[in-house]
C-alpha positions in Angstrom: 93.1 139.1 126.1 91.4 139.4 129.8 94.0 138.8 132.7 91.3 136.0 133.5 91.5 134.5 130.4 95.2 134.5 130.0 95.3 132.7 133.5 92.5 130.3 132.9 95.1 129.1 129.7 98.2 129.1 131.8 96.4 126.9 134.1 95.0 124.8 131.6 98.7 124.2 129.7 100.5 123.9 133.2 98.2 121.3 134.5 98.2 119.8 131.1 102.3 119.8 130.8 102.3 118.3 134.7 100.0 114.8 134.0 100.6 114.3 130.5 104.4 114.4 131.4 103.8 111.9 134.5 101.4 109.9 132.0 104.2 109.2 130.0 106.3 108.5 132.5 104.2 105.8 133.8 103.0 104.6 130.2 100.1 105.4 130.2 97.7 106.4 127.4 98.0 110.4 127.0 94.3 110.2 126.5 93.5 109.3 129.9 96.0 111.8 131.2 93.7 114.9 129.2 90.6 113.6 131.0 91.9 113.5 134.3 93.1 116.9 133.2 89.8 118.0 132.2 88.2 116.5 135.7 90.3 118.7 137.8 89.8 121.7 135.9 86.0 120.4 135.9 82.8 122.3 137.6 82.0 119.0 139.1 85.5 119.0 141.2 86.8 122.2 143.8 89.3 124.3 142.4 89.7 126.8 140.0 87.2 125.6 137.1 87.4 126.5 133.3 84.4 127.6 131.4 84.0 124.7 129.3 81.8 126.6 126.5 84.9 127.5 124.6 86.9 124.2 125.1 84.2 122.4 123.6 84.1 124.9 120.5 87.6 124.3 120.0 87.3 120.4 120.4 85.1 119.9 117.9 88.2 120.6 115.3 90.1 118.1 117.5 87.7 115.4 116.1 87.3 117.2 112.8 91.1 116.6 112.0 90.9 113.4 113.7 88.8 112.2 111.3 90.6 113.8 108.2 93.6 111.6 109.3 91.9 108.7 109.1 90.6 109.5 105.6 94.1 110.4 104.8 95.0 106.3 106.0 91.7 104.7 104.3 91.4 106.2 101.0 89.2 104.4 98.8 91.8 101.7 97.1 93.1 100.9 100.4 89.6 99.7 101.4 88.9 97.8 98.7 92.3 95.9 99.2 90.6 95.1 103.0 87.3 94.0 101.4 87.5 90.2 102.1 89.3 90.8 106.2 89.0 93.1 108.3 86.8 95.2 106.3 83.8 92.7 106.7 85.6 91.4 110.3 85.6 95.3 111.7 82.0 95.6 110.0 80.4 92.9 111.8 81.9 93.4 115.0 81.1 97.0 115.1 77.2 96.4 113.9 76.4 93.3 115.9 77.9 94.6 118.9 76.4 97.9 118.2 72.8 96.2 117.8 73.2 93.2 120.5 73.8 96.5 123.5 71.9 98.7 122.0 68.3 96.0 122.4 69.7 94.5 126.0 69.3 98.3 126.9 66.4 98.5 125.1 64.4 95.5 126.0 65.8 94.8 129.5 66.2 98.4 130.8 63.6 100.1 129.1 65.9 102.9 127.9 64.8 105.0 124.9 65.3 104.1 121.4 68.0 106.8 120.5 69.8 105.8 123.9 69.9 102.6 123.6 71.8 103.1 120.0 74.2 105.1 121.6 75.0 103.1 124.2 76.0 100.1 121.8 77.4 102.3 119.4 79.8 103.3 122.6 80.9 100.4 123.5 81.3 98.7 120.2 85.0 101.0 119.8 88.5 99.8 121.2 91.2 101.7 122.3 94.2 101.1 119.6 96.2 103.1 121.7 95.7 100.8 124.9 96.2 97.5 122.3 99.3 98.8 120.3 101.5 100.0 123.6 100.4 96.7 125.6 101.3 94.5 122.3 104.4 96.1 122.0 105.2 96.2 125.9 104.6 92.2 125.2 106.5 92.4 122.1 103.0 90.0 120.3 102.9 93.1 118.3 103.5 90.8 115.5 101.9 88.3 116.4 98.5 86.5 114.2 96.2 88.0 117.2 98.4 91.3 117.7 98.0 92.5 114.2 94.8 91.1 113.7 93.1 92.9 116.8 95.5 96.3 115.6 93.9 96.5 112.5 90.0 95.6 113.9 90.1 98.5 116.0 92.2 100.6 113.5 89.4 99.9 111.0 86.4 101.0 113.5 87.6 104.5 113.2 86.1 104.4 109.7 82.9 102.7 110.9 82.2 105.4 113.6 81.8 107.8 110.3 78.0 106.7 109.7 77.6 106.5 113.7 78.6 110.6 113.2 75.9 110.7 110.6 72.9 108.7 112.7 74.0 109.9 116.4 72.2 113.4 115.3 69.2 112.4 113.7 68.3 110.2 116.9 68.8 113.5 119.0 66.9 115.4 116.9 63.7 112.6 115.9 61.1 112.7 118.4 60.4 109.3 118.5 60.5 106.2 116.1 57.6 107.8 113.7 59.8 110.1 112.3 63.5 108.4 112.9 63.4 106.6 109.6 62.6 109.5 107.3 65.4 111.3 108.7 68.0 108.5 108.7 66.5 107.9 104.9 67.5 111.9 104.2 70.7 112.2 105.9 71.8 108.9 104.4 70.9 110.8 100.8 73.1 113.9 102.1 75.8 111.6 102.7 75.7 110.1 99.2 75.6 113.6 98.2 78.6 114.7 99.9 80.7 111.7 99.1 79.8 112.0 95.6 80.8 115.7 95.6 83.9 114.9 97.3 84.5 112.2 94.9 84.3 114.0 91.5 85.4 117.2 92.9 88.6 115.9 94.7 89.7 114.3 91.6 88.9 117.1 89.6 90.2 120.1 92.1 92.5 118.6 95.0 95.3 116.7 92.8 95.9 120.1 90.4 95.5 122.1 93.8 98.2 120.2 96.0 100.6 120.1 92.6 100.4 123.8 92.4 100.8 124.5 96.0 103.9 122.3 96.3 105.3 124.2 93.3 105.5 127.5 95.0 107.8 125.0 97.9 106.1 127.2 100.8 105.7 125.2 104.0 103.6 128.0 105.4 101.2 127.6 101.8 101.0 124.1 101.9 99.5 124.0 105.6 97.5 127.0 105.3 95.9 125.0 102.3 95.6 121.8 104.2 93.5 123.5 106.7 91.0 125.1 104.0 90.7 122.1 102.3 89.6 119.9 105.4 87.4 122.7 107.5 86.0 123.7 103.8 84.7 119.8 103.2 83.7 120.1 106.9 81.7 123.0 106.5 80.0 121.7 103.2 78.6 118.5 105.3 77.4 120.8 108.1 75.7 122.6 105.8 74.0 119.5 104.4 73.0 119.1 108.4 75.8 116.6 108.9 78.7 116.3 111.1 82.0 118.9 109.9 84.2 115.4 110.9 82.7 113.6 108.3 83.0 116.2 105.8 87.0 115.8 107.2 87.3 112.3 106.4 85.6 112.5 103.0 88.4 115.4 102.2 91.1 113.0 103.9 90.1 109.7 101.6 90.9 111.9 98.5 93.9 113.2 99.6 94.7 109.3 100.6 95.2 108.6 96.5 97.5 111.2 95.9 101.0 111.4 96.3 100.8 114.0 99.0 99.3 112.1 101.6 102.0 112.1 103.3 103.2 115.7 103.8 99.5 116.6 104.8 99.1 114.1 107.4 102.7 115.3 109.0 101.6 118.9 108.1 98.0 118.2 110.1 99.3 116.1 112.6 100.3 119.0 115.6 96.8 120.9 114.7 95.3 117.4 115.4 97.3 116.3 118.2 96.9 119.5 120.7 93.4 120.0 119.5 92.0 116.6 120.1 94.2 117.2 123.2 91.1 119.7 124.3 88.5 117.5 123.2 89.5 114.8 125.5 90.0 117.9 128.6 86.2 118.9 127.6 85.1 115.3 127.8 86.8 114.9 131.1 84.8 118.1 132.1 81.9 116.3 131.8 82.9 114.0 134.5 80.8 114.4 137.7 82.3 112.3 140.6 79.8 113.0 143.0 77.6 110.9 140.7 79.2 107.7 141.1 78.2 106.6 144.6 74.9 106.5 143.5 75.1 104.5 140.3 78.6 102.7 140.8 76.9 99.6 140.5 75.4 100.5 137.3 78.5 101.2 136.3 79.9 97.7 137.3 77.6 96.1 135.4 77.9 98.5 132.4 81.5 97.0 132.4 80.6 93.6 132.5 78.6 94.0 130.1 81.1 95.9 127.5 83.6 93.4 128.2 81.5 90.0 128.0 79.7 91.0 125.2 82.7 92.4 123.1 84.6 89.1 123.7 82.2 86.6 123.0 80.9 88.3 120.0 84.7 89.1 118.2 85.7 85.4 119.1 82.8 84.1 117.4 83.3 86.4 114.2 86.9 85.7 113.7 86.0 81.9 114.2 83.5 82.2 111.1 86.3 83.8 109.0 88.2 80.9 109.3 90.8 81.8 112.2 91.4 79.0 114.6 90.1 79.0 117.7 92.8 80.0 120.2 93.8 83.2 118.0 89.9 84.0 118.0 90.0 84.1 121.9 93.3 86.4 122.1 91.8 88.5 119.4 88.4 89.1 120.9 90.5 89.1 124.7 92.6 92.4 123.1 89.4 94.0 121.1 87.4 93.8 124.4 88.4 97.3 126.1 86.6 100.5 125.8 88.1 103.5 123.4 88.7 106.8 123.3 86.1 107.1 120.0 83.5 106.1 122.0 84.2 109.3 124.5 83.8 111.1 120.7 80.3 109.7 120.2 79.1 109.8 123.8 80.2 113.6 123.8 78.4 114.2 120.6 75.0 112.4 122.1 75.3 114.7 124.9 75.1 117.5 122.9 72.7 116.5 120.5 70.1 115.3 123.3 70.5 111.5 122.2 71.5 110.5 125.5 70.4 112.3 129.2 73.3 113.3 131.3 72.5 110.6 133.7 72.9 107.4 131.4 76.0 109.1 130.1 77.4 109.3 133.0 77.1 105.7 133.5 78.1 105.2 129.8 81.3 107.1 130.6 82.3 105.1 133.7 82.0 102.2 132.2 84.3 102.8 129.7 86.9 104.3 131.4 87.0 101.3 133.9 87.0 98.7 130.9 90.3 100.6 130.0 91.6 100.5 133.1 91.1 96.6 133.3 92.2 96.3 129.9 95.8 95.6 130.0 95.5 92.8 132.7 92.9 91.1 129.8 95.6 91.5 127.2 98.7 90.1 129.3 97.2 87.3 130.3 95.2 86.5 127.2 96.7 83.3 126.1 96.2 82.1 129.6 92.6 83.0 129.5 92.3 81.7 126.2 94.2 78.2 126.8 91.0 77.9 129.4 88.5 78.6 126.8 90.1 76.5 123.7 91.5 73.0 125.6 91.5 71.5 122.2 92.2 74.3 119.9 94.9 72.9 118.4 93.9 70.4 116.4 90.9 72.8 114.6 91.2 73.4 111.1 88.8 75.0 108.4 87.4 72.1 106.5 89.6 71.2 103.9 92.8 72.5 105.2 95.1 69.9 106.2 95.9 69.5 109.6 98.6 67.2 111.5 97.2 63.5 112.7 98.9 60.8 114.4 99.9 58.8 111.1 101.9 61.8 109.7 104.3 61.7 112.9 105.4 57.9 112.2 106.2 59.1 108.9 108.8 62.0 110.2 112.4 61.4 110.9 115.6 63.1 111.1 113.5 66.0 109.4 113.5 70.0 110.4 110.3 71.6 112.1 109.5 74.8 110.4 107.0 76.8 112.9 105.8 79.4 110.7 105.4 79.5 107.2 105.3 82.8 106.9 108.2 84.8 104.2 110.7 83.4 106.2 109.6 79.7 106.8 109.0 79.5 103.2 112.4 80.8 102.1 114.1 78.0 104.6 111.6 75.5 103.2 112.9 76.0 99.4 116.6 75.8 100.7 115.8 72.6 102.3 113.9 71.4 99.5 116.6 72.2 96.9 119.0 70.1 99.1 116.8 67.0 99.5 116.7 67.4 103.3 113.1 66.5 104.8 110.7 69.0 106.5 107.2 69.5 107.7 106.0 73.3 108.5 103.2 74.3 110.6 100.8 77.7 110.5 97.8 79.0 111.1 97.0 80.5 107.9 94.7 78.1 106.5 94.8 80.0 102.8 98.9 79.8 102.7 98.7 76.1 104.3 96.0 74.9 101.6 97.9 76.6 98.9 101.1 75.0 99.7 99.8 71.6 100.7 98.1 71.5 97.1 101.9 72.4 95.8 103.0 69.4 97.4 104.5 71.2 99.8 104.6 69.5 103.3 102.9 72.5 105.7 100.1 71.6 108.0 97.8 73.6 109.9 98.4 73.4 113.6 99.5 75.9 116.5 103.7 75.4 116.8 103.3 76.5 120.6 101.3 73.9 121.6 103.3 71.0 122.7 101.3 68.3 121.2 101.2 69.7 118.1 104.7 69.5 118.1 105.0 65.9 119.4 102.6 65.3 116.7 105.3 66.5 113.9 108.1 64.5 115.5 109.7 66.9 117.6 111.4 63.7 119.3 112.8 62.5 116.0 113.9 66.2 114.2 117.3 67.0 113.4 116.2 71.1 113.8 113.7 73.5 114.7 113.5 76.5 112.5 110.8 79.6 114.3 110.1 81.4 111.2 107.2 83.6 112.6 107.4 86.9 114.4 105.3 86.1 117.5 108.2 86.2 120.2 105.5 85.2 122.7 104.3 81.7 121.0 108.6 81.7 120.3 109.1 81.6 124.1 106.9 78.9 124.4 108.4 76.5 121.5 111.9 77.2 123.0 110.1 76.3 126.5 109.3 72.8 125.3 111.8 71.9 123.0 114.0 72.4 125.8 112.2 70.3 128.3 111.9 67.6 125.6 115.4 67.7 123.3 117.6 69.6 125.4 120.0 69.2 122.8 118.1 70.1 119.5 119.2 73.3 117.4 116.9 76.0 117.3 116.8 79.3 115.1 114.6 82.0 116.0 114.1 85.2 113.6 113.1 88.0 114.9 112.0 91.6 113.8 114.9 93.5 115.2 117.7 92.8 117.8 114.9 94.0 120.8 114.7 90.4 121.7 117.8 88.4 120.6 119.3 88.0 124.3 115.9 87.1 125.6 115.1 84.6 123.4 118.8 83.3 123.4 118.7 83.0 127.3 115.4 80.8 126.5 117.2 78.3 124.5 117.6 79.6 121.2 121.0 78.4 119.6 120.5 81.3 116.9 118.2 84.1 116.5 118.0 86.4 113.2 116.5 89.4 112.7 114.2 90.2 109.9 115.7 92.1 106.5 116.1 90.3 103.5 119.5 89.4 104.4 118.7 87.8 107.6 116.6 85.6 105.5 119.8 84.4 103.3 121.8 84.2 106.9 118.5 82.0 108.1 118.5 80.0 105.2 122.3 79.1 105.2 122.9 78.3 108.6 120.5 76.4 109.2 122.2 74.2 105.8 125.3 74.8 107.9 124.1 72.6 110.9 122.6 70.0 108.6 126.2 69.6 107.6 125.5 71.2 103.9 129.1 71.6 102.5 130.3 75.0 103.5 131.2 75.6 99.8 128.3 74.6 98.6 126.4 77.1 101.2 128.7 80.2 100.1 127.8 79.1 96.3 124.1 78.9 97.0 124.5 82.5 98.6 126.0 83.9 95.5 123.1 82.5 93.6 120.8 84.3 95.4 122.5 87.3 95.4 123.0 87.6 91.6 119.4 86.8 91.2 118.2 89.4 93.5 116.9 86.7 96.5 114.5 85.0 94.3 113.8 82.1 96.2 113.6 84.4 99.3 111.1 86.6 97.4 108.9 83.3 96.6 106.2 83.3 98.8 102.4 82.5 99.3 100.0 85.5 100.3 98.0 84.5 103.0 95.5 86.6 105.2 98.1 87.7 107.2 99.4 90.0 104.4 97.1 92.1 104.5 98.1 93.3 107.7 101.1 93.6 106.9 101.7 94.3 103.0 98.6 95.4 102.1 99.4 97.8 99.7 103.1 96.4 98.6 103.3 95.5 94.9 105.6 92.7 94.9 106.2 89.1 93.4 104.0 86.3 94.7 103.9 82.8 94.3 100.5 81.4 93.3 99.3 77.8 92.7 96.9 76.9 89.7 95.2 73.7 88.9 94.3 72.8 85.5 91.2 71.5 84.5 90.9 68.0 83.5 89.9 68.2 79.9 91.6 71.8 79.7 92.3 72.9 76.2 95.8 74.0 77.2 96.6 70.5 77.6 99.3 68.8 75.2 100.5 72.8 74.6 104.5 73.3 76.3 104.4 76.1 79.4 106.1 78.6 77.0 103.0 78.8 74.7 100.9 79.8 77.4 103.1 81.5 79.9 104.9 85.0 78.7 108.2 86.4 80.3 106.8 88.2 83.2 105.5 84.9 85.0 108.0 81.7 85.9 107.1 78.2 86.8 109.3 77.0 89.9 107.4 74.0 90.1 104.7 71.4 87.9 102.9 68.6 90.8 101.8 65.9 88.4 100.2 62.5 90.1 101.8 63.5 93.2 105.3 63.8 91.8 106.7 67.8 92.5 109.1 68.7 89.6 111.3 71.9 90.1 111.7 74.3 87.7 110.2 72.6 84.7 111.9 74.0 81.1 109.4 76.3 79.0 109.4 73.3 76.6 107.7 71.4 79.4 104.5 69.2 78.2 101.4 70.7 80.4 98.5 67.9 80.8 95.4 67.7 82.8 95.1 68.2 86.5 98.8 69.7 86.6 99.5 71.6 89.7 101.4 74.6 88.6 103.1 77.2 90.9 103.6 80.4 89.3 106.0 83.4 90.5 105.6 86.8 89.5 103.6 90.4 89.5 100.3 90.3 90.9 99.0 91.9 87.6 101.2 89.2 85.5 99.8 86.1 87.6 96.4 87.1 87.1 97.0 86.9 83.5 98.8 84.5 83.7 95.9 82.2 85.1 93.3 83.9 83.1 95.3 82.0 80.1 95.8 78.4 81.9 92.0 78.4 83.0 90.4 79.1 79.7 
């Protein structure tokens, strides 16, 4: 190695070392810190400067293993477990926002076809680093909009795999005469590929990987990780597609076995330092004796991404159901810029889909919607109070919502906010114990499910003080917060406190991060999350409806030598998929029989086997717990079932015939 060179990487680690080190410091995304890196090291800034031909060379394996790790997180079962949510929420936001840019450019600025594309394809990705770290700095991590907004922008990673496969062919196409043959034939190479990847994955990469692992070599198994993802990266290159998506093909096989993950540990420093450079080579590109002369442009370019990327996610999460105020936050956190669009924009650059002086403007805006970014996402509920004044009180049609008749009805009753695992589990004490209750969520799958068991839940926002009024806060005897959003918890404990000073509140929590915040806000108890904190939920709050204390330590035993089932009975809602999507555990389910079903006149234990139990038959309106197996079933029984997902499928499949 030169002297040069050997000084040119000193410079290049020290500098690197220096602002990642203060970027952490200040917490802020690491990402940012290697483009500011790559700007002073830049030809477009004085100083010594790098010659960028070789970082670029090297950052094209920085998204290459980028893209393998995502594979490695979306293999093929996990995507058809997201089919129904964020699969088709991530789609649609990524496409429309993608095509609604990419004509404004088009028709309004009279940009070329292939630019115009780009552009929208740009600023259709988020930043999940920028969402995750402000989330959790808000602790809303947990939150409906927090995990719902994670997982959009998680999921556009696997959308910008087809943008890696068109972003070329519009470089390359002379015009829109030609365009569509070539999307039509890189399309069929992509079939090809996958289809090659499929069938050889299954067929080569299990038995490899089992092999490897046999010799227990560290240095073997990573030496093979590497072949296997720049070998499927050089077999779509040769097809005249990207080496990333060659990666991610590799990765989604690798995602169904059982090694999945050792490799993504074993890839992870190859992809950390290396997309490291990419982000230095795309801060190269930065020219800051360009902006005085399009710095409006690039103001508008940022309107623009933000504007359009809220309006457009609030409206999609509306149509799949979500209320209206959770739309807002969602679309308020999915509105910044992100790091994958520096990825595409890079890659347009170099394939001649974009001119240097659009991307310029391109890149701007992006980095300046990230710097806004966190100011959108900590005020958010503000913002989105504004937009939805009467958010509250909009359900899905069908799903039951609370009105002023129900809070005549209410007294000396607890408030569940949240009917979540945890709300649920309190909700079967209470039941068990004859005390009154009426629970509120926004899940309008759980709520419609439970109302139909006879269950008392309602959809409404908890944090909304009418709401609550609404459910005869004034009248309850206890306020149980059974959901994880310790934002929205703030705001209950806020107004509880203002109205009933003296009413008991329990808060559960994820961990103890926020059990003196939330106590100093007027929380009499607050819980954190494990299975046990659920029995400790469940029994104090018996406790301070003056439940016998030996009847409390009985009902604890109970669920102890049953293994928590009345903690483990819960409905899946949406939500779960966020959280448990891939969990195989016991579910509650409700099924209706038909009126002139031919299982009627038949008892439960002829139809129902072993693996599946009945904790409760709704007939005329009247709930019955824990009907025997001799139990007569008749038409238009409400049945709630508890078991394996597998076993309640079945189990249906016999009630319904």
């Amino acid at each position: 190695m030169s002297e040069e060179a050997l000084v040119h990487l000193l410079l290049l680690l020290g500098t690197g070392v220096a602002v990642v080190f203060s970027f952490q410091r200040l917490r802020i995304p690491t990402s940012l810190g290697y483009l500011l890196v790559g700007l002073i090291l830049g030809p477009h800034t004085a100083g010594p400067a790098l010659q960028t031909a070789p970082i670029q060379a090297l950052a094209e394996f920085g998204i290459v293993f980028l893209l393998f790790t995502v594979g490695l997180n979306y293999s093929l079962p996990q995507i058809h477990a997201l089919r129904n949510t964020v699969l088709t929420l991530g789609t649609a936001q990524v496409g429309l926002t993608t095509l609604v840019i990419g004509l404004l450019a088009y028709l309004v600025l009279g940009l070329p076809a292939a630019a115009s594309f780009v552009i929208g394809a740009v600023f259709a990705q988020s930043s999940t680093t920028v969402i995750s770290n402000q989330l959790i700095a808000q602790g809303e991590e947990n939150s409906r909009h927090g995990r719902l907004g994670v997982a959009m922008s998680v999921f556009q990673d696997v959308t910008a795999v087809p943008l890696l496969i068109l972003i070329p062919v519009f470089g390359a196409a002379a015009g829109f005469t030609t365009v569509f043959g070539d999307i039509a034939l890189a399309l069929a190479k992509a079939v090809l590929a996958f289809v090659a990847v499929l069938y050889g994955g299954r067929w080569l990469l299990r038995p490899l990987f089992h092999y490897v692992a046999g010799q227990r070599s560290a240095e073997l198994f990573t030496l093979t990780v590497l072949l296997v993802s720049l070998s499927a990266g050089w077999a779509t290159a040769r097809l005249g597609l990207s080496m990333a998506f060659g990666a991610f093909l590799a990765g989604m096989m690798l995602g169904e076995t059982e090694f999945r993950h050792q490799v993504e540990a074993t890839i992870r420093p190859f992809r950390d330092v290396l997309l490291g450079l990419f982000f230095v080579g795309v801060g190269m590109l930065i020219d800051p004796m360009a902006l005085p002369g399009i710095w409006h442009w690039v103001l508008i370019g940022t309107a623009v991404l933000l504007l359009s990327k809220i309006l457009l996610v609030a409206q999609i999460v509306r149509w799949s159901g979500v209320d209206p105020l959770t739309a807002w936050s969602t679309a308020l956190v999915l509105a910044v810029g992100g790091e994958f669009g520096f990825a595409l924009l890079s890659i347009s650059l170099g394939d001649g889909a974009i001119d240097s002086h659009t991307g310029q403007i391109v890149l701007y805006s992006v980095l300046l919607s990230i710097i806004v970014a966190p100011f959108l996402i900590r005020y958010h509920h503000a913002i989105a109070r504004r937009l939805t004044p009467s958010a509250a009180a909009d359900a899905k049609p069908g799903v039951p919502g609370v009105n002023a008749d129900e809070a005549g009805k209410l007294d000396n009753h607890v408030v569940i906010c949240g009917y979540g695992r945890m709300g649920q589990s309190v909700g079967n004490f209470l039941e068990e114990e004859g005390i009154p209750y009426v629970a509120l969520d926004l899940d309008s799958d759980r709520v419609r499910q439970a109302h139909l068991a006879g269950e008392p839940v309602f959809y409404g926002d908890a944090s909304d003080g009418s709401v609550l009024d609404a459910v005869g806060i004034a009248r309850a005897r206890l306020v149980v917060i059974g959901h994880n959003d310790i934002a929205a918890a703030r705001r209950i404990l806020h107004y509880v406190r203002r109205q009933r000073p003296e009413l008991p509140v329990m808060v559960r929590t994820a961990d103890e991060t926020h059990v003196e915040e939330l106590r100093a806000a007027g929380a009499t108890e607050v819980i954190p999350e494990t299975l046990e904190a659920s029995l400790m939920v469940a029994s104090t709050a018996l406790l301070l409806l003056e439940v016998p204390l030996v009847r409390v330590v009985q009902k604890m035993r109970e669920q102890r030598s049953s293994h928590y089932r009345l903690l483990r009975e819960s409905f899946a809602g949406h939500s779960g998929l966020f959280g448990e999507m891939v969990e195989r555990q016991d579910r509650l389910r409700t099924v209706v029989l038909p009126a002139e079903s031919v299982n009627a006149g038949q008892p439960l234990q002829a139809v129902i086997d072993d693996g599946v139990v009945v904790t409760a038959m709704v007939r005329e309106g009247v709930r019955r717990l824990n009907p025997d197996a001799g139990t007569i079933m008749a038409g238009e029984d409400i049945l709630v079932l508890f078991g394996s997902l597998e076993d309640l499928d079945r189990a249906e499949r016999a009630l319904l015939q």
